[in-house]
C-alpha atoms as one frame of an Amber mdcrd trajectory, in Angstrom:
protein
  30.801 -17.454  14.245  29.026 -14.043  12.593  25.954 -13.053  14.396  23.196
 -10.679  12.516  23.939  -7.119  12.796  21.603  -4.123  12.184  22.471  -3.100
   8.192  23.140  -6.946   7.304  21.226  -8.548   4.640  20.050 -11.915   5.618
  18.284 -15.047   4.160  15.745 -16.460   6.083  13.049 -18.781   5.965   9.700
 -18.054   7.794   6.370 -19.568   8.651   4.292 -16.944   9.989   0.916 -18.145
  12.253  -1.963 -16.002  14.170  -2.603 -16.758  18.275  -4.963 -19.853  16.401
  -2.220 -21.839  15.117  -3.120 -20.251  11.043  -0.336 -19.862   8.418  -0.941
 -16.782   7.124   2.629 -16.329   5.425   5.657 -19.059   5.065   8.673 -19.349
   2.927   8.165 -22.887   3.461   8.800 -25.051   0.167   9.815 -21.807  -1.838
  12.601 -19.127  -1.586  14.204 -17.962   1.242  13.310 -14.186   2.279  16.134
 -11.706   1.975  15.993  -8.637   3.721  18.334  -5.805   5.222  18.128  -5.830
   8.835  17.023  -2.575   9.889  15.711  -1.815   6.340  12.485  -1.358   6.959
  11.496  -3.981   4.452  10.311  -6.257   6.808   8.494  -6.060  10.525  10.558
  -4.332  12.571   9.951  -6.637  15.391  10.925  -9.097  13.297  14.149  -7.698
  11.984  15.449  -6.690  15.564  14.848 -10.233  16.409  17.134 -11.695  14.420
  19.757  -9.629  15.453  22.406 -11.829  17.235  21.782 -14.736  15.486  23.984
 -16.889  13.885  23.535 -19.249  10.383  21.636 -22.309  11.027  19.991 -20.838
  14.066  16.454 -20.828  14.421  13.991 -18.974  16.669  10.801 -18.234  17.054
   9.803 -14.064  17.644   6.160 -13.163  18.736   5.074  -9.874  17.929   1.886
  -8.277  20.000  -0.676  -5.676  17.517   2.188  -6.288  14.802   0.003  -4.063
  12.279  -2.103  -1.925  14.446  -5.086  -2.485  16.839  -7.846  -2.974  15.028
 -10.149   0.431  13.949 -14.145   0.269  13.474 -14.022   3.560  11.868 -12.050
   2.128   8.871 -14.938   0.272   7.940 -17.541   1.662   5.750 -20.389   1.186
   3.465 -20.047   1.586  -0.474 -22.642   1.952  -2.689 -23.203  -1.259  -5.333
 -24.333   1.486  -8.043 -20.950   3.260  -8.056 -19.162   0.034  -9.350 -19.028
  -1.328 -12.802 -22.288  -3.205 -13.826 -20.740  -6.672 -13.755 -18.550  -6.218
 -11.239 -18.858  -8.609  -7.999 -16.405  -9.025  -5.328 -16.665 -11.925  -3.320
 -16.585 -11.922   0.412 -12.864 -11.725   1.548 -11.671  -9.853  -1.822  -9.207
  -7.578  -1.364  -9.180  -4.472  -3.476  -7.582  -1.379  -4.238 -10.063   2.038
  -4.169  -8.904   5.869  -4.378  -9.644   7.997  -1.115 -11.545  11.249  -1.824
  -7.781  12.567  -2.045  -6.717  10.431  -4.610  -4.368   7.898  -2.714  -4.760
   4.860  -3.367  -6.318   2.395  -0.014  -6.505  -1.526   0.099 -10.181  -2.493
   1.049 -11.238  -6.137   1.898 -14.738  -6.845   1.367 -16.529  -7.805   4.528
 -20.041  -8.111   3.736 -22.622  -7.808   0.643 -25.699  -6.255   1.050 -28.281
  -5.329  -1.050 -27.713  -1.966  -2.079 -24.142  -1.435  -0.657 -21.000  -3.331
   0.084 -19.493  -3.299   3.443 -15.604  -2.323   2.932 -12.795  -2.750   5.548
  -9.723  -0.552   5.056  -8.017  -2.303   8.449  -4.564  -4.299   7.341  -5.806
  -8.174   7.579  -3.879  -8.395  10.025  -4.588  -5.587  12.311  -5.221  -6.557
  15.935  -3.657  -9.938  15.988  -0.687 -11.089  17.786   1.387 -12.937  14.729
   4.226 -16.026  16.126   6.820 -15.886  13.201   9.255 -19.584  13.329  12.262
 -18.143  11.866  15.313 -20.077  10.311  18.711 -17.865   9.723  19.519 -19.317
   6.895  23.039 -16.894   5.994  24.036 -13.758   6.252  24.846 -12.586   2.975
């Protein structure tokens, strides 16, 4: 039987859960994921464990700091009078600034203060361990 190679693109299905037991990303009860192993498209934890298996197999791949350990300095304070009047993100909104460069960043809103808004530019993700279930589900 074929076994997953690097350069292969595969189908899988995924449920993706933090040390706590959350789902914070599945392919359960939707499409399967396709990717090119090796790509870059996906984890690459993630694709280098699949290699080797076959169709029908399933495993489960735990990857440590998969995004990063998490960095305080990313976090900063933005001034409330700098955004539109009636704008007003709720806690846990994620939202995309420009950097004093011009690049664009993803910020998730942390905290609401008075005056300011406390802004996290961390991935979500950053500084936890993720436990991906993974079903191989062909090899295309």
């Amino acid at each position: 039987m074929a076994t997953v190679k690097v350069a292969d693109t595969i189908r899988i299905h995924y449920v993706g859960k933090l040390d706590d037991g959350t789902v914070f990303d599945s392919t359960e009860g939707g499409a399967s994921l396709e990717l090119k192993v090796g790509g870059g498209e996906f984890l690459k934890a993630l694709e280098e464990g699949v290699i080797d298996m076959s169709p029908g197999e399933s495993k489960t791949i735990k990857i440590a700091d998969a995004y990063g350990p998490r960095n305080e300095e990313m976090t900063f304070e933005f001034d409330r009078k700098k955004w539109p009047e009636n704008f007003n993100p709720a806690i846990g909104d994620r939202l995309q600034m420009n950097r004093a460069d011009g690049k664009p960043v993803m910020v998730t809103v942390v905290e609401i203060k008075e005056s300011s808004y406390l802004l996290d530019c961390n991935h979500p993700l950053a500084g936890k361990n993720l436990t991906f279930e993974v079903n191989l589900e062909e090899i295309c």
